[in-house]
C-alpha positions, 0 to 999 in steps of 0.5 A: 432532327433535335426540334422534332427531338424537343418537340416530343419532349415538350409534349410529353412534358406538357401532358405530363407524363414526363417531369423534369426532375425525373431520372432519366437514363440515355442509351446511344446517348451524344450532345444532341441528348444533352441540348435536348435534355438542358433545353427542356429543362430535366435536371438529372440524366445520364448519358451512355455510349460506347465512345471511349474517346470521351471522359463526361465532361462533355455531358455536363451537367448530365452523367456519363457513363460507358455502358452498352446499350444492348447489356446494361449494367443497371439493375431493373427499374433504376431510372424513371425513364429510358431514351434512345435518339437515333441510336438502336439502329446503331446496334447488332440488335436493335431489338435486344437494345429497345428490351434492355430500355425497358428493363431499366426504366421504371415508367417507360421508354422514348425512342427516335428511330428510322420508320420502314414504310412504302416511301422510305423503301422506295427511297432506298432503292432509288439511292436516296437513303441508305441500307448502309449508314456509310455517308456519316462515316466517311463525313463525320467520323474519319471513317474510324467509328460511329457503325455497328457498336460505334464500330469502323463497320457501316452498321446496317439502317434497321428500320422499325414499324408500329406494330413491331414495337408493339409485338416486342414488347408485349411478348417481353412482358404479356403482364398487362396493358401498355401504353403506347404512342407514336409521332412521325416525321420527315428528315431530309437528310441533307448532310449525307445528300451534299456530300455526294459527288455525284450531285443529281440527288441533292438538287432532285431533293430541293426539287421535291422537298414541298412534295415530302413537307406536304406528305409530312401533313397529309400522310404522316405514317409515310415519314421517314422518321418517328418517334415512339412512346411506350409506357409501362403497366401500373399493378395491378391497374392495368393487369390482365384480367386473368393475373392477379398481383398479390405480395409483389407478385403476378400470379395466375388467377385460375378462377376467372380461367374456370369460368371460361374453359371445361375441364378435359375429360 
């Protein structure tokens, strides 16, 4: 999964709408955030989490800081960029997360999540995937935390669509128009597979992995991963035509309403 992580950054490094000498701030954040990050060449970061075990040097070069994703401590726009991988659906609401993102980030927002489609339901109730993220607590964190709040708690797999993303945000801020895109992937997940007992899942996966790879280029919205870009409105370029920016501040432009509403009588 950190390729596809890379890939996006690559891409977006290349249409520049990232720089590598951005600001960036990591929600959720673990050393596949640091790879990432170092691997593409951004130069200042901070990586958060809830994980107490650690003390930052493990970040390094990067920051770290302990802050939780769904109450940041930061003030609004205090980094160019916000990133979540694999990490909102770790909290108790995912949404509360992606809102806090966007407030602190000054451009946008790159998050990495689990897509809900007809594929990954099917999925889920075939028990491939899971409703519950209990497999990696058992495998990789000793059943002590890595769940809800990085809690012992198995947190439940929110899955998000496009549109979803889209409605939360444009209902947070109806300021103006955003930018959003979105990238999809198929992850197997392979870890959680093999560490079953019961093995007839792991060897029905080898036997439909061309399957899923095919579908992957075929039908992309039907991964089971993606990637979702969102950029922020620039003043007053991408204002509504009925808001006006004047003094630092959005105001409702009453003349372009008067063109198209009667008054009531």
């Amino acid at each position: 999964m950190q390729d596809f992580y890379k890939q996006v950054l690559q891409d977006l490094l290349y249409r520049n709408v990232l720089h590598r000498k951005m600001r960036v701030l990591v929600v959720c954040g673990g050393p596949t955030d640091k790879e990432a990050l170092l691997q593409s060449g951004f130069q200042y970061g901070v990586i958060s989490n809830l994980d107490v075990r650690t003390n930052g040097s493990e970040f390094h070069p990067f920051e770290r800081s302990l802050q939780d994703a769904e109450k940041l401590s930061f003030e609004d726009n205090a980094f160019d960029f916000c990133v979540v991988h694999s990490g909102l659906h770790h909290c108790h609401s995912p949404h509360r997360a992606l809102l806090e993102m966007y407030r602190v980030a000054r451009k946008g927002l790159l998050m990495f999540e689990p897509y809900d489609n007809l594929l990954t339901r099917l999925g889920v109730l075939l028990k491939f995937g899971q409703e519950y993220e209990h497999a990696g607590m058992f495998h990789s964190n000793d059943c002590s935390h890595g769940g809800v709040r990085n809690s012992s708690i198995p947190n439940y797999v929110y899955r998000w669509t496009e549109q979803e993303i889209v409605k939360t945000i444009n209902s947070w801020a109806p300021y103006g128009k955003h930018t959003f895109r979105f990238f999809h992937k198929t992850r197997i997940p392979w870890d959680q597979l093999r560490g079953r007992k019961n093995r007839l899942f792991y060897y029905a996966t080898l036997l439909l992995c061309p399957l899923l790879k095919g579908v992957n280029l075929v039908l992309p919205k039907q991964s089971n991963n993606f990637a979702a870009l969102v950029l922020k409105p620039e003043f007053p370029r991408d204002l509504h035509p009925w808001l006006l920016w004047e003094d630092n501040t959005l105001r409702l432009r009453a003349s372009w309403l008067a063109e198209r509403y009667s008054q009531k009588h």
